[in-house]
N, C-alpha and C positions, 0 to 999 in steps of 0.2 A: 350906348353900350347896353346890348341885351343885361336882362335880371332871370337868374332860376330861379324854378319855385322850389318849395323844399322837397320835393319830389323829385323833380329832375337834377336835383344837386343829388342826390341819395344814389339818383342811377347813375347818373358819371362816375363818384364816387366806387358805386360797385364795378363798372365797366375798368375805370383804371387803377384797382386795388389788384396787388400780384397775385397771378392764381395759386390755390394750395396746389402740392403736387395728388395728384390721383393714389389711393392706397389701395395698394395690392393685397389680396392676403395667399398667402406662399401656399403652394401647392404644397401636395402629402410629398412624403419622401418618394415613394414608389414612381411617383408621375415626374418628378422635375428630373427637368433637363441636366444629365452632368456628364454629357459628351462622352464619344464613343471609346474612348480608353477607359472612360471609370464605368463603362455599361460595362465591358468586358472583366472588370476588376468583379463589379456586383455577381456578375454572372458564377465566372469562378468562386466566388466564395460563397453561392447560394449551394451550388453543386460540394461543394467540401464540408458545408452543413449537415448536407441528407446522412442519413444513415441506413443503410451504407453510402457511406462517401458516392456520390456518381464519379466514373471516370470522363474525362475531354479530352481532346486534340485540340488545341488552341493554336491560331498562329499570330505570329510579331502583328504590333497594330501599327510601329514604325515603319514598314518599307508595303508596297502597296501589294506584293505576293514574295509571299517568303515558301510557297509549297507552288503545286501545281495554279497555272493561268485561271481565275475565275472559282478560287474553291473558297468555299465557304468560312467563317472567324473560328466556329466551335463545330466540333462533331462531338455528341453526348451520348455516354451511355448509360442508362438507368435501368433500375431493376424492374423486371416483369418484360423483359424484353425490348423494352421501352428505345429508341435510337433516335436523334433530336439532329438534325442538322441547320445551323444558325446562321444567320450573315445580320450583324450590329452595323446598324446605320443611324447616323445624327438623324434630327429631325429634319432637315430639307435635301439630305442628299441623297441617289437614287443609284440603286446597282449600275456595275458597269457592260455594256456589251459581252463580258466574258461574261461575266457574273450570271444573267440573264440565260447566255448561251446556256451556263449549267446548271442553269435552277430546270429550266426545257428538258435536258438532258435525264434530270432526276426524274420529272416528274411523270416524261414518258418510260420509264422503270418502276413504277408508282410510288416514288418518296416524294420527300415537301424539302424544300429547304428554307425554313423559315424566316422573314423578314422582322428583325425585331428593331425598337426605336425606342425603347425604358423594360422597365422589370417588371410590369404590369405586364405588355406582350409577354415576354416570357413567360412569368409566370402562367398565363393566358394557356399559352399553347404547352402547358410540363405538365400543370398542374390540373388544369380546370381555370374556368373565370373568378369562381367564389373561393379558392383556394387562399387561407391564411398561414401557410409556410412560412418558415423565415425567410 
């Protein structure tokens, strides 16, 4: 019968001791992921913050088109003439051929409709990058 030495008992030892689990440390509020109905919650109630209030067009996030094929989550209107058109998407999912269709459509009119995926884009594109709004 083989002998370890005390060396090689130590690294067994460590080989078959349970692993700790890996420690995360949690993203800022602004960055983590809280899925595309509560982006749309954040969003509306960033816009009901401002003063003046901005106004939206929001549609249902329950059925996949509730207005016209391919239009956009939020249409925003902000002061200084400012007009925001939004499509909220989770983190791995991608417009759809409609969606695509009218983002083309816009952009040959020269608007944007932008692709947001947390409240950092957002804010991104409303505010500025360095923009500390609420």
């Amino acid at each position: 019968m083989p002998r370890l030495t005390e060396l090689e008992y130590l690294q067994l030892q460590a080989r078959l001791a349970p692993k700790a689990p890996a420690v995360r440390s949690p993203e800022p509020p602004a960055e983590r992921e809280v899925g595309r109905s509560g982006l749309h919650q954040q969003i509306m109630d960033f816009c009901a913050a401002q003063r003046p209030p901005w106004e939206y067009a929001h549609l249902r996030t329950d059925k996949p088109s509730t207005g016209a094929i391919g239009l956009e989550d939020f249409i925003i209107v902000a002061p200084g003439g400012r007009y925001f058109s939004i499509e909220c998407k989770a983190r791995s999912e991608k417009r759809t051929q409609a969606q695509n269709l009218r983002a083309l459509r816009y952009d040959n009119l020269g608007h944007t409709i932008y692709l947001v995926r947390n409240m950092a884009d957002f804010k991104a594109i409303c505010c500025g990058p360095t923009s500390n709004d609420p």
